[in-house]
N, C-alpha and C positions, 0 to 999 in steps of 0.2 A: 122541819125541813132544814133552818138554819144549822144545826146539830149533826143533824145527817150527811150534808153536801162536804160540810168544812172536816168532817172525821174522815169521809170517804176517802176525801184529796187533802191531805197534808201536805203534799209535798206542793200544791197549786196554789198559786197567790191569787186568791179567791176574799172580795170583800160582798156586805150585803147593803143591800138596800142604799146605793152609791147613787151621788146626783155624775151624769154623764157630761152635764155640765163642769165637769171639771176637766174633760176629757176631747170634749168637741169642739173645733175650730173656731165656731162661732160664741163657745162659754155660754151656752145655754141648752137648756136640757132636764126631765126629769129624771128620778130613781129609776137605777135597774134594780132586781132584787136580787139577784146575783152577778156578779159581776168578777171573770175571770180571765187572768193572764197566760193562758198554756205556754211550755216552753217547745214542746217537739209536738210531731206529730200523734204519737201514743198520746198525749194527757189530752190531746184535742179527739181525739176517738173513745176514749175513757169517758170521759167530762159528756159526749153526744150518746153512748149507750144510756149514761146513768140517768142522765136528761129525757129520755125516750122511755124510760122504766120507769120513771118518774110522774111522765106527762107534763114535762117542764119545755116550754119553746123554745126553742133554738135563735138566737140572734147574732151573727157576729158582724162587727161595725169599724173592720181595718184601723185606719189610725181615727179616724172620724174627721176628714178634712172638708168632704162635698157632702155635708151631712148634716139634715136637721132632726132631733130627738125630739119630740112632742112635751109638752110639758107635763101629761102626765107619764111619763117614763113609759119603760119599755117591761112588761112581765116575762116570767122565767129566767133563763139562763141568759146575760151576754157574756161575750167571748172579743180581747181583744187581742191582738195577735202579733203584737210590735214587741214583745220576745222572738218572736221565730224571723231571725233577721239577719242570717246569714247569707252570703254573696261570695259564689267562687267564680272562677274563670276558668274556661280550656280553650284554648286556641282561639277561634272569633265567637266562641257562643258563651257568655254571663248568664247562670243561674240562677236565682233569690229567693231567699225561702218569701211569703207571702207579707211577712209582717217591717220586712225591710223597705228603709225611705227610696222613695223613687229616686231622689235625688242623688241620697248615695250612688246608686247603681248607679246613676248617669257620672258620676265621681271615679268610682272604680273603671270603667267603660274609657275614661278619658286617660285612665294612668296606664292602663294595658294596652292604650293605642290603638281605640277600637271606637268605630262611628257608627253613627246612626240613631244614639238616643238623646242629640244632643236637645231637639226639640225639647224633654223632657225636664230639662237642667231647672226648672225652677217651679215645678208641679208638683204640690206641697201634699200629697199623697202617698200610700204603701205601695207595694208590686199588685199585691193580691184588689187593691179598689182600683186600678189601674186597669187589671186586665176586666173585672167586672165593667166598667165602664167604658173598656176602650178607650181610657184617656188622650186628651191628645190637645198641641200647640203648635201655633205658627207652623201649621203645613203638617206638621206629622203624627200620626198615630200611632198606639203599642202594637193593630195590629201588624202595623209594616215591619218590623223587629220580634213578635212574638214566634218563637219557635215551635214550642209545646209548652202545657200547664198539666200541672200536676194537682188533680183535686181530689177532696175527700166528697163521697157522695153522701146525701138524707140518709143511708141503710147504713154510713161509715165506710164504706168501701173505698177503696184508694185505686184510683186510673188514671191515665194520659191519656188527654186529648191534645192532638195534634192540634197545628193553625187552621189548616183547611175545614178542621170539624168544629171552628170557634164559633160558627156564625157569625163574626165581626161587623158589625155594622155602626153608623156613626152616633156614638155614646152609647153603645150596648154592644152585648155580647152572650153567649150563649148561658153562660154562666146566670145571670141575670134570673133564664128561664126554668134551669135545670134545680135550681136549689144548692149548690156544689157550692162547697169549701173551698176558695184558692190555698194550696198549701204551698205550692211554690212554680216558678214559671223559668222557664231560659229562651232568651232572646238571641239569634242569629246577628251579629255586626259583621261590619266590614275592618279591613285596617285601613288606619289611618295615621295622621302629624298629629302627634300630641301637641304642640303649638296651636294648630289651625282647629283641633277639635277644640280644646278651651275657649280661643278667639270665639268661636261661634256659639260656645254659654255665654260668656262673659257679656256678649252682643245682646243674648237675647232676655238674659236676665235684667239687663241695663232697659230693652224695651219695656221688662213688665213692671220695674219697679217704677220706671215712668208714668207709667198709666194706670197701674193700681195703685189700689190703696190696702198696702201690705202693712201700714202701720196701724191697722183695726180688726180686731177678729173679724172674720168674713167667712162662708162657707165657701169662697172661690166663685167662680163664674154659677150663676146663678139658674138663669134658662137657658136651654136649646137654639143653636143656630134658625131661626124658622128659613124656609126653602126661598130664597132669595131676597131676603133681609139680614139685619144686622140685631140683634135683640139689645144691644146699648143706644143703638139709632134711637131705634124706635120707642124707645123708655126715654132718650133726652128729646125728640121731638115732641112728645107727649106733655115735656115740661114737669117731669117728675124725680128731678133729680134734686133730691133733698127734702122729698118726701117721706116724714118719719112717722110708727106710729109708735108709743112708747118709747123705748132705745134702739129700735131696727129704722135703720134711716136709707136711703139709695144712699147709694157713693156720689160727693159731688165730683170726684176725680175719674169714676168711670159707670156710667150709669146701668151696668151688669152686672155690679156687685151690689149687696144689699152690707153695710157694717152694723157693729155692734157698739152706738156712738156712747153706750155706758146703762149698766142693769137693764140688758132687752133680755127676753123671756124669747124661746119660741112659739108663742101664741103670737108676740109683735113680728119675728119675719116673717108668719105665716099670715097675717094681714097684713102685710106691706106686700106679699106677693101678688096676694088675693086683688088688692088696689090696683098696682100695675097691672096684672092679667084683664082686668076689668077696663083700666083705660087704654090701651092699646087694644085691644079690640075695638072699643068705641070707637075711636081715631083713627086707627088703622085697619082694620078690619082683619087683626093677625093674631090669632090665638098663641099669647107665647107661652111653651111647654116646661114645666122645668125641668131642668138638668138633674139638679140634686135631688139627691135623698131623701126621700120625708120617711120616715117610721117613728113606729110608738102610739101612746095611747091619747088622748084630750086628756086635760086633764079635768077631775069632778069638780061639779059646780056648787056652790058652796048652795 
């Protein structure tokens, strides 16, 4: 297979048997066994035929910021897509291919004098995990600025879905359901003061570096807002901030994040979840959801 995949695509910067750990937010992660950077859209429809001919699974895992990878890795093909990362402008509506930082976009969005994604300025995500998830800060969500997405479907087929056919819901999105490739999305802005749009990153970036803890791998906010709670409340009321197992420790700066206080595995944030889900519920009788991403395999037990 190694021989096969790598002659097929020459022109694909294609490695094998990769720890994803080297790629995930959090710095932990097992082997994919393949593991590829498409730059357009063709090598991503090439790469899912040959995949499908193959009986190779399909994974693609955006930049891997809200993201944990199992420690025994992930089988078949992954796909990472922070090549395809282009960002144009027409009048108020900003385009981006999937594999582009969110942040940029909210960059560009600021320099062409166009508002509305300012909420975004410091969500350390792609476009394309962004609209899968619905991402969203201090007030605002992608679906409030998503226009239409442009995805590749399971059969390879390329379509547009409009906003109104996103499903959008809080931290989900249709996408989620359908299996679809984001290959690229554009967002409707407003115009605005290039002054007063900065002013309110500059604001809101300053709130987060406040309160997170941006100096330690992290997968980012960790669980689900649960329906009238606060899931950091109720992890510090619990008295579990700085509860560690291995190297996955609660944040003592915000007790929603889980860091990576040095050589954690995702087997330790995956019982350090396990922990907290366990005692908040005891305590408070509030099942907290996670947010993030889990995929991949356990890994074998010796």
């Amino acid at each position: 297979m190694k021989a096969n995949i790598m002659a097929t695509f020459p022109q694909v910067k294609l490695l094998q048997n990769e720890p994803l750990s080297n790629y995930t937010n959090t710095k932990t992660g097992g082997k994919a066994d393949y593991l590829a950077f498409p730059k357009n859209l063709d090598e991503i429809q090439e790469l899912m035929l040959y995949a499908q001919k193959q009986g190779l699974p399909v994974t693609v895992i955006g930049n891997a910021s809200n993201l944990i990878v199992k420690d025994g890795g992930i089988r078949g093909l992954v796909m990472i897509l922070t090549e395809m990362n282009q960002i144009t402008v027409k009048d108020n509506d900003i385009t981006a291919e999937s594999g582009a930082s969110l942040i940029e976009v909210t960059k560009v969005a600021q320099r062409a004098s166009l508002s509305g994604l300012e909420f975004a300025a410091g969500i350390p995500g792609s476009v394309g995990g962004a609209i899968f998830m619905n991402a969203g800060a201090y007030g605002g969500e992608i679906s409030l600025v998503a226009d239409s997405v442009t995805v590749l479907t399971p059969e390879a087929q390329l379509k547009t879905i409009p906003r109104t056919d996103l499903d959008f819901a809080y931290r989900h999105s249709r996408v989620q359901d359908e299996g679809d490739i984001v290959i690229a999305a554009t967002f409707k802005l407003q115009t605005g003061d290039p002054a007063q749009i900065q002013a309110k990153m500059d604001e809101l970036n300053a709130r987060r570096a406040a309160k997170q803890p941006l100096d330690l791998p992290s997968c980012g906010s960790v669980f689900k807002r649960p329906t009238g709670y606060f899931a950091g409340k109720l992890i510090h009321d619990a008295g579990l901030q700085g509860y560690q197992s291995g190297g996955a420790q609660v944040s003592m700066k915000h007790a929603g994040f889980i860091v990576n206080v040095g050589h954690a595995t995702a087997t330790d944030y995956l019982a350090v979840i396990a922990h907290v889900q366990a005692t908040v519920l005891t305590q408070a009788g509030v099942h907290l959801e996670t947010e993030v991403r889990i995929i991949g395999e356990d890994p074998v037990s010796n």
